[in-house]
N, C-alpha and C positions, 0 to 999 in steps of 0.2 A: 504494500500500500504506500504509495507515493506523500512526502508530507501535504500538500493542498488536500487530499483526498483523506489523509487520517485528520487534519484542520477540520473537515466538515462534520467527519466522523463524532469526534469530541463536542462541537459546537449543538449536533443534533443528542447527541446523551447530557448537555451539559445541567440541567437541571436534577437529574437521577444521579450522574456523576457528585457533584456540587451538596448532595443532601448523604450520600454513602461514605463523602472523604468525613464529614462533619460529623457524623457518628464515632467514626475510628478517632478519628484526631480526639474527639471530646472519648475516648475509651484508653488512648494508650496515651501515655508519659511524653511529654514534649519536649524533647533534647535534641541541640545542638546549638552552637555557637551564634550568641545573638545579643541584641542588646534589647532585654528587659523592659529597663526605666530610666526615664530621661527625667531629671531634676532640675528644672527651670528656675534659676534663684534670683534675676534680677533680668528684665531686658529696658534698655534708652537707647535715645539716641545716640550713635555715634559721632566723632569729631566735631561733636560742639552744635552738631544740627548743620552743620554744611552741607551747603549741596552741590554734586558736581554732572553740569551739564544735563545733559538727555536721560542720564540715571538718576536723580536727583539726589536724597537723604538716605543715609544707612543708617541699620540699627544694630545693635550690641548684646546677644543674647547668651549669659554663661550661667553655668549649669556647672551639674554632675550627669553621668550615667552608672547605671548596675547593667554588666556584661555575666552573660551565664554562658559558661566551656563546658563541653560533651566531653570527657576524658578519654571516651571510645572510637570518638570520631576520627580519621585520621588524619582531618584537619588538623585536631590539635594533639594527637599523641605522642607528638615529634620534642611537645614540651616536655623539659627535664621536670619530675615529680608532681608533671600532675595528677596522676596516680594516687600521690599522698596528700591531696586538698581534701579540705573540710567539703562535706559531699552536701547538697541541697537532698531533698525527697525524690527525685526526678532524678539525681544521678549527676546530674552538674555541679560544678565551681564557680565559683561566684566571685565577681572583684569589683570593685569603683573606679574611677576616673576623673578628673577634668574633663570640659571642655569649653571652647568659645564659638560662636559663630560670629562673623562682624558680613551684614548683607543687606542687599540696599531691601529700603526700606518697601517700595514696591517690585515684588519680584518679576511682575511683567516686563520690567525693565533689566532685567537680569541678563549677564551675557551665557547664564547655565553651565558657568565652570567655577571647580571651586581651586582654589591655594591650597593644601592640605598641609600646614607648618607643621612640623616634626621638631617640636622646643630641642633645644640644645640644654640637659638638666632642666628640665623646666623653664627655658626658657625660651622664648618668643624669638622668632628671627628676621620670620618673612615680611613684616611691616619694617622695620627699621633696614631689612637690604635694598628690598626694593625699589618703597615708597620714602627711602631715609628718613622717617617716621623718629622723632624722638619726644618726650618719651613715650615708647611702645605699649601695647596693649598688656594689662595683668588680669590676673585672675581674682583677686584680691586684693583692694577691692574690684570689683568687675569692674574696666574701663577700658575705650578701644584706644587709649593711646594717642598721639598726632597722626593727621593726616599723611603730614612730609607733601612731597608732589603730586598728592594724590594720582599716582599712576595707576593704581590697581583698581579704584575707585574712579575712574572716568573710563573704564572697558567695562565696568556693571560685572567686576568679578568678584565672587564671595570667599574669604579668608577664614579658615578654620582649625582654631588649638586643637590638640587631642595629648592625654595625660598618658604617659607609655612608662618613666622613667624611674626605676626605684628609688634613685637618691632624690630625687624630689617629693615632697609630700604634698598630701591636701591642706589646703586652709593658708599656702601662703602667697607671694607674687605671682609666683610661675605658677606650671600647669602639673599638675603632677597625679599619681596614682595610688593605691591602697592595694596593697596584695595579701591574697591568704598565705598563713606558713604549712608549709608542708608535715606532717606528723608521721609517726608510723599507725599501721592501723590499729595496734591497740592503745594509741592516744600520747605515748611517749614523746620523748622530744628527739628528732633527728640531730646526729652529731656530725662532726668531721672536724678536719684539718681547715685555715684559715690563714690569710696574712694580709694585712695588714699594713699602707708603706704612708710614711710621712716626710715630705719632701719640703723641707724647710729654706728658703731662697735669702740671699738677702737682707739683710737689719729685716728681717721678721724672728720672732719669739713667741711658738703660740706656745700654750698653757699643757694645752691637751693633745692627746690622740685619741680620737675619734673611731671606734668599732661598728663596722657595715652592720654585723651579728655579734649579739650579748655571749660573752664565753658559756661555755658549757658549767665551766667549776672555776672559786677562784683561789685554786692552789695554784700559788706561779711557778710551781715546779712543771708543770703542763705547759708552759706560756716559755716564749722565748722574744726578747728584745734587745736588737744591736742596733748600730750605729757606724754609718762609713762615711767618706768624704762622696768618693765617686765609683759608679758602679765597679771599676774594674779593683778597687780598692779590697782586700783582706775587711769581712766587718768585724769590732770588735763589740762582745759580749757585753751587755748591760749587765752587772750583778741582780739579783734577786733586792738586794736593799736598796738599791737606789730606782725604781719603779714602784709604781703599787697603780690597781686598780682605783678610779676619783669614786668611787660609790658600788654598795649593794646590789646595783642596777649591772654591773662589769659591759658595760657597752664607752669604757674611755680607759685609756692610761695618762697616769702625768709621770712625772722625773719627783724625785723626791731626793734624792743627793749626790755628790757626786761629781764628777767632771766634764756631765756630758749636758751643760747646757743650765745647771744652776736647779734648782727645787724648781717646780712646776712651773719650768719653761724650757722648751726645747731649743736646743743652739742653731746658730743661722747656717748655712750652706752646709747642711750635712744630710745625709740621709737614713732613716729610720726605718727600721722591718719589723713588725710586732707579728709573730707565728704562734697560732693558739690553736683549742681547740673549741670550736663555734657552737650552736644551738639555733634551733626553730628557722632554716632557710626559708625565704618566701621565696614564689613561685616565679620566678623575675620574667620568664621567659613568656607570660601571659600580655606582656606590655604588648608584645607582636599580636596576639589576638584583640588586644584593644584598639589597635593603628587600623587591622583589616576592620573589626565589626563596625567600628565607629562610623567609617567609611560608607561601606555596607549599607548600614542604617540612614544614612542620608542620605543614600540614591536611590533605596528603593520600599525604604516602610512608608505606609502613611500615618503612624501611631506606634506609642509603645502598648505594649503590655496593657496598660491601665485607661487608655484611651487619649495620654497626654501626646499633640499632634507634633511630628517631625517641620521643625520650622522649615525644611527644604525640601519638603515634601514633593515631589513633582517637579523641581527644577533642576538637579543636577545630571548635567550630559556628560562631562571629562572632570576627573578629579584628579591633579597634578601636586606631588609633594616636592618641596624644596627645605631644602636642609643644607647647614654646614658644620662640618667637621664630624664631632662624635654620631646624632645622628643618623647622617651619613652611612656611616657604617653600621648603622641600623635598619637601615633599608635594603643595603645590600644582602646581609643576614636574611631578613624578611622576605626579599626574592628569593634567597637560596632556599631557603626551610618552607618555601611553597607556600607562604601566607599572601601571596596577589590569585590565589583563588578563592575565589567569596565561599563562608560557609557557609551556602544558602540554607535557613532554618528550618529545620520542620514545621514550627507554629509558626511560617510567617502568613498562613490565613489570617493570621488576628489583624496582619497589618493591610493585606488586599485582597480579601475576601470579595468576591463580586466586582474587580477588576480585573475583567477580562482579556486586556492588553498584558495587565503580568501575568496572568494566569497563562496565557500565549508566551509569552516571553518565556516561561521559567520549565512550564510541564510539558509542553508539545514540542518537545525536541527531541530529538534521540540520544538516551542516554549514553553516556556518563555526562550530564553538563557542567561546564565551568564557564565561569566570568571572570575578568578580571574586575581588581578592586581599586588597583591604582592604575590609571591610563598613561600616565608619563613621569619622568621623574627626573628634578633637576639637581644631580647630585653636585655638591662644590667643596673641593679640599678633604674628602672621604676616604683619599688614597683607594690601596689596593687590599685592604685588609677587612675583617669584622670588628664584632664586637663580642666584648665577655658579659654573655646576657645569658642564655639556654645552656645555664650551669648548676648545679646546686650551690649554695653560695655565691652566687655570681655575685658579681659588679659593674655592671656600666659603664659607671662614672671613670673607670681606669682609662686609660691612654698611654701605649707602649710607648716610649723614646729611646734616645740614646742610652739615657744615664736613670730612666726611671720606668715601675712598673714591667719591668723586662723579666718576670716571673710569671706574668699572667698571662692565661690562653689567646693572646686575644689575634696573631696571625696562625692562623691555620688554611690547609691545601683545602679548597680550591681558593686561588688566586683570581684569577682569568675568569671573566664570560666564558670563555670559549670550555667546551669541554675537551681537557687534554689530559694526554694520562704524565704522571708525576715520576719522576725514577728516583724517587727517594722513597715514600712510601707508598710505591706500586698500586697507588689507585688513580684510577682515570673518573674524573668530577670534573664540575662546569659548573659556575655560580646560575647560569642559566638553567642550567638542565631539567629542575622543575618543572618551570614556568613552560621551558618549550614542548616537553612532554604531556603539560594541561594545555597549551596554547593560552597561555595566561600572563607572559611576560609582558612587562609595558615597555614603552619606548624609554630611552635613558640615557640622558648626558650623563657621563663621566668628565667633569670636569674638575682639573685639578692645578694648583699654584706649582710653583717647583719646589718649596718645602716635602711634598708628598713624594717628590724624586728623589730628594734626601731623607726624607726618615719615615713615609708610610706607606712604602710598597708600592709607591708610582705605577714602576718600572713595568710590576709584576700584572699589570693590568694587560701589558702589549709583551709580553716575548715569557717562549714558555719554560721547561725548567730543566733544557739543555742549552740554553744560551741564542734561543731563533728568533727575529721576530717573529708573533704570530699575526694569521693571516686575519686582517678584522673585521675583513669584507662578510668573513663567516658569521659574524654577528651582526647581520644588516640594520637589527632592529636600536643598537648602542651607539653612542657617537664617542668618540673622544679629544680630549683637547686640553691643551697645556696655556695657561697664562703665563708666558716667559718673565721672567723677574718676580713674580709677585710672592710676599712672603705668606704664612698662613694667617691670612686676614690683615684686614689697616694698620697699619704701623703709626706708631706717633712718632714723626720726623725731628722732635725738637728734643728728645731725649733717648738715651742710649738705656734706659731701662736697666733688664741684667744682664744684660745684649753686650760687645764692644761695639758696635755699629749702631749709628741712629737707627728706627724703626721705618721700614719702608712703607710711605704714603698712599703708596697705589690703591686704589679701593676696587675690587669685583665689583661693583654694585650694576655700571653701565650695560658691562658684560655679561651678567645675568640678568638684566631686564630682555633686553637683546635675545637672549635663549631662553626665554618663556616665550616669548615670542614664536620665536624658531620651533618650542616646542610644540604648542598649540597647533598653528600650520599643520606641523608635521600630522599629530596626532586625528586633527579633526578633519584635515582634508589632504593628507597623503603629501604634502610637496617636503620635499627634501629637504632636510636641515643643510649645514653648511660641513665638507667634508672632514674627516677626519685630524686633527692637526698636534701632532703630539709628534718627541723625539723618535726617531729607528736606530737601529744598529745599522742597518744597511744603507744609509747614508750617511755614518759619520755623526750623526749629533745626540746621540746614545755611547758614551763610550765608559774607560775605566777612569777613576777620580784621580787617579798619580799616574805619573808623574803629571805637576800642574803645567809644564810647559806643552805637554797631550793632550792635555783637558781644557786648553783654553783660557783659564783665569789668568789674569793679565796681572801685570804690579803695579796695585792702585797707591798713591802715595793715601799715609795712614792721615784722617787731618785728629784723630780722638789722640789724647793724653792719656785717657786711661790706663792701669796696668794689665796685660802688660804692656808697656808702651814698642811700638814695631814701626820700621822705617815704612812699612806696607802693610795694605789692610791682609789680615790675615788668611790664608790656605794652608790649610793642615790634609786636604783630603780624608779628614777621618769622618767613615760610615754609621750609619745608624744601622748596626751591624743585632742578626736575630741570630738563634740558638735552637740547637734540636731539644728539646728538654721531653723527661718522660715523666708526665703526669698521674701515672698510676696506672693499673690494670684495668679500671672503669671507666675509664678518660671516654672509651666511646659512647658511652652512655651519659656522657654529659658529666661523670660525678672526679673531679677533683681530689687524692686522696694523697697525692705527697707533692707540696707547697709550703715553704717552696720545693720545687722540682727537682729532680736528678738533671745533671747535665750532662750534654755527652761530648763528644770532641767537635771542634769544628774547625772550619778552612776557613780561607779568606774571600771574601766578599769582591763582586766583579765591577761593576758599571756605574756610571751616573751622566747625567747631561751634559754636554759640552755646553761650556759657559763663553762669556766675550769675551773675543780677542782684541787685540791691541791696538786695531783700528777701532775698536769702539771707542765714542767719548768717556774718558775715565770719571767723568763728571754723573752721566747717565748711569754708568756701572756701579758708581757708588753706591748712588740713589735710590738706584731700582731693587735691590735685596740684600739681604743678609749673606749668601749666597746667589751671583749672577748668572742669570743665562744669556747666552748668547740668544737673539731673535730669531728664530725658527725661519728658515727664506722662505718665500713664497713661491707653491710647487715643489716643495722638496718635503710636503708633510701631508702628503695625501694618506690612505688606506694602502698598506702591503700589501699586493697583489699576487708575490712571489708564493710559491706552495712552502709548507712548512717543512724544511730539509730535517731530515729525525734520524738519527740512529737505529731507530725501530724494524723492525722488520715489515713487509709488508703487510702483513696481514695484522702484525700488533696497531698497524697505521692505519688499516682501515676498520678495527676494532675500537678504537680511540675514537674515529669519526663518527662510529655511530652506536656505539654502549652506551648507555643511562643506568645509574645505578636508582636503586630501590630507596627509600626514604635514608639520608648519609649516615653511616655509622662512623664514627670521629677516629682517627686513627690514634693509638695511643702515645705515638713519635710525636714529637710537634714538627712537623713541616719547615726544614731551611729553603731559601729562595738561592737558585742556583744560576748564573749565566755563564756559560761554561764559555763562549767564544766573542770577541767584542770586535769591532772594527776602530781600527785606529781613528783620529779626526782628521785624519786626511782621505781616511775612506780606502784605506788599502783592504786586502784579501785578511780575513777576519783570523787572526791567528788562537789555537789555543792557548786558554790560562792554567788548564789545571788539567787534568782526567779524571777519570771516576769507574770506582769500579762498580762491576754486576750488580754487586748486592746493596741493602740498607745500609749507608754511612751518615752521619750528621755532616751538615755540613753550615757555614755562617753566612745569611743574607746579603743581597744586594744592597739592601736601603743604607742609602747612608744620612749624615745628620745636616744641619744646615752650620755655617761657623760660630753659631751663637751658642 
């Protein structure tokens, strides 16, 4: 039976249809992934009652929702322990959230796309990048902030917060969320291994440290606190007497004597590791089901639960998330782990019941269906890495560098879009791979500053993990693209910070108006963004960091006094170099059990951008970064075309091309980033840096750091 002819099929049952689903529905248990109850706590006008143009006035409507998770479904069973959530009657998990809507006030004037801002810890981004909005929209008290240039607001597009982030809580500025802790089922508290890292910069002295999770016990014979200059420094041992837990509560440590920083204040430029043993993980990894449901529920309910109506009821066509930096690498996570496929609800009759358009839309397909939940997606300064969320114990709020947080999971294989297999731990993965197997991927700038080429796996986004570029054409749906100079976000040019180098002033903001733009285009009417423009290996502007006279960095005269004082601004070529670490036997299950980690050996790290040469203005070079890049020429940064040359055999080659693995299981290795071959900058015949043998070796990252 052809679809038009099973369409009429249904249409002529649909009353008999329509009164047999409503019996069942009202007889069995309504589970899966949805959002409940929407909490309407205050809506005004926004920006003061302005109005702009043909859209006229926007309004400001913030809230809470209650999301209920199916633990069975396998939308969401991919999350770590939710298995051990507090159960509803029904079977699900339950959590809260933020959020904001800011949309014009008459929706017929709506351009029916929404911003989906993804807070950075809670906070708000998209109104101050875009609309250079200050001050920006909070959640407490509800207010939508300035307008700025009202750009987003004279296209009639609608901007909406969503609470994802565990280090954020409800009730303050930001946006933030409420999670169940995970128990065992006889009601115990779950334990583990923890750490803990306190990274003191600078004339700061804080008092305390700060516990993600309350210890389990507070014998400090269990708990472990040291103290080092710099990562690669020997740490030494805090004694037992000169620590103590600040309170009964064991969720802080201070200093209480001793020589590491005075009674209850921590010393300035040193680094601190506090290794305990934790209690009651919350379920962090749910934040990804509140990014999908929220979504979800604004394109296609027309009511919660209780009758309270979807303010966007009927208006949303394209919903487009923008993010920078930690986020970022939330979404990426989110695409991997298959969250841009909607969980479409069992109960969602409650919300179109006798709408027949969705009822077409949703059940007169042929199974298996998927939608996507985010249509486009403007990634900036994200790098190539994830995030440490879908952990027990997780954390978020972590961010790997040079010199900090380089304990925590947080890069793991897959790297790449593309799906390609790995020769360290021999599995073949694709950040896409999901998404293309639901046909659920959205479209996606990768765009990134040249910071992410020094310290967050740039590189690893274009070339795969014997040193090739990869080919990117194979991911028609991703763009990619380098902001040559710019450091990770606005620099204050009038002071050197903790930096040697003033802060570079360049702002993305232009450039990412620019690419919502490009996005939208792309997404709603197919015309082509603009092409790929990021360094290669194969032509030179991908190369290794040393020697600097290979690499391009020029000898800029030094104009800072600072110590230490240098006749030239400084090139060290030192990387933002990663480590194979073995996280325990359960690593692929998400569960963390030795933290810090075992380490294993590792080599040396390959590649980084070629920066300005000597014909540049040393003025410009200054200027433009902490680390400079040479300007990318024009034509010389299109998409690789060239097939990916592999070591592989052929059939491992076309195994790679077309295996998908089953929902990922984490390898217990943590994944080094490898470029085994680099082109000089003159673009000669790519010579080897290292070999490698057959089997699993650790090996030490490409990423390296910026000079700051």
């Amino acid at each position: 039976m052809d679809r038009k002819a099973l369409s009429g099929f249904f249409a002529s049952i649909h009353p008999y249809l329509t009164a047999t689903i409503i019996a069942v529905c009202a007889a069995a248990p309504d589970v899966s992934a949805r959002v409940t109850a929407l909490t309407i706590k205050n809506t005004q006008p926004a920006f003061g009652g302005a109005s702009f143009g043909s859209v006229g006035t926007y309004e400001v409507i913030t809230g809470t929702f209650t999301d209920e998770v199916d633990p069975d479904d396998p939308h969401n069973s991919v999350i770590v322990d939710i298995e051990h959530g507090p159960k509803n009657p029904n079977g699900t998990v339950s959590f809260t959230a933020d959020f904001q809507i800011i949309r014009p006030a008459n929706l017929a004037n709506s351009a029916h796309r929404v911003i989906y801002d993804i807070p950075n810890r809670g906070n708000p981004g998209a109104l101050g990048t875009l609309n250079g909005s200050s001050p920006v929209n909070t959640a407490v008290p509800p207010s939508s902030g300035a307008a700025g240039n009202g750009f987003l607001m004279n296209m009639g597009w609608t901007i909406v917060e969503v609470g994802w982030d565990l280090s954020a809580l409800q009730g303050g500025a930001g946006f933030g969320i409420t999670l169940p802790v995970a128990k065992h089922r006889d009601g115990n508290s779950i334990t583990g291994p923890a750490l803990e890292e306190l990274v003191v910069d600078q004339n700061a002295r804080p008092a305390t440290l700060p516990l993600t999770y309350a210890a389990a016990s507070g014998d400090q014979s269990q708990a472990t606190l040291t103290v080092r200059e710099n990562y690669g420094d020997r740490p030494t041992p805090v004694p037992s007497s000169g620590w103590a837990y600040t309170d009964g509560s064991l969720t802080a440590v201070k200093l209480t004597s001793g020589p590491f920083g005075g009674p209850n204040s921590f010393g300035p430029t040193a680094l601190y590791e506090f290794s305990y043993i934790a209690k009651d993980p919350q379920i962090v990894g749910l934040g990804f089901a509140a990014i999908r449901d929220l979504a979800t529920f604004l394109r296609n309910a027309k009511a919660d639960d209780n009758g309270v109506a979807n303010p966007l009821a009927g208006d949303v066509k394209y919903i487009y998330t923008i993010c920078s930096s930690q986020p970022c690498r939330t979404t990426r996570d989110f695409v991997y782990w298959g969250f841009n496929d909607a969980d479409i609800p069992d109960g969602a009759d409650r919300h179109h019941w006798g709408d027949r358009n969705w009822w077409d839309h949703f059940w007169l397909r042929l199974p298996p269906h998927h939608e996507k939940v985010i249509d486009g997606m403007l990634n900036y300064i994200g790098g190539g890495n994830g995030i440490y969320m879908n952990y027990r114990f997780a954390q978020p709020t972590r961010t790997h560098r040079q010199h900090i947080a380089r304990w925590y999971p947080e890069f793991q294989f897959p790297f790449a879009d593309l799906t390609i297999f790995d020769p360290v731990t021999h599995r073949i993965d694709g950040r896409l791979a999901r998404c293309e197997e639901t046909g659920t991927c959205p479209n996606i700038f990768e765009t990134n500053s040249e910071n992410e080429f020094w310290a967050k796996g740039g590189s690893m986004l274009l070339t795969d993990g014997r040193g090739h570029d990869l080919d990117l054409s194979r991911t028609p749906n991703v763009r990619y693209y380098l902001l040559s100079s710019f450091q990770h976000g606005t620099g204050n040019s009038t002071t050197t910070g903790i930096c040697r180098q003033l802060g570079n002033p360049l702002s993305s903001a232009p450039v990412e108006r620019a690419l919502l733009v490009d996005l939208d285009q792309w997404v709603s009417e197919g015309v082509p963004p603009p092409a790929n423009r990021v360094p290669r290996i194969s032509n030179g502007t991908l190369v290794p960091p040393l020697p600097q006279s290979d690499q391009g960095f020029p000898n800029i005269p030094n104009p800072q006094s600072t110590l230490p004082a240098t006749p030239f601004v400084a090139y060290n070529g030192v990387l933002h170099t990663g480590d194979l670490w073995d996280f325990g036997p359960n690593f692929d299950k998400g569960i963390v059990s030795i933290i810090p980690p075992r380490s294993a050996r590792r080599t040396k790290s390959m590649c980084r951008i070629q920066t300005p040469t000597a014909t540049t203005s040393p003025e410009f070079a200054f200027r433009a970064s902490r680390c400079r890049l040479r300007p990318i020429p024009a034509g010389d940064c299109g998409p690789a075309m060239q097939p990916i040359q592999s070591r592989l055999s052929m059939a491992a080659t076309r195994q790679a091309n077309t295996f998908r693995l089953p929902p990922r299981k984490r390898s217990g290795w943590r994944r080094a980033t490898r470029v085994r071959h680099c082109r000089s900058a003159t673009g000669t015949a790519p010579a080897p840096m290292s070999t490698m043998s057959a089997r699993l070796r650790p090996q030490r990252r490409l990423w390296s750091r910026s000079a700051c």
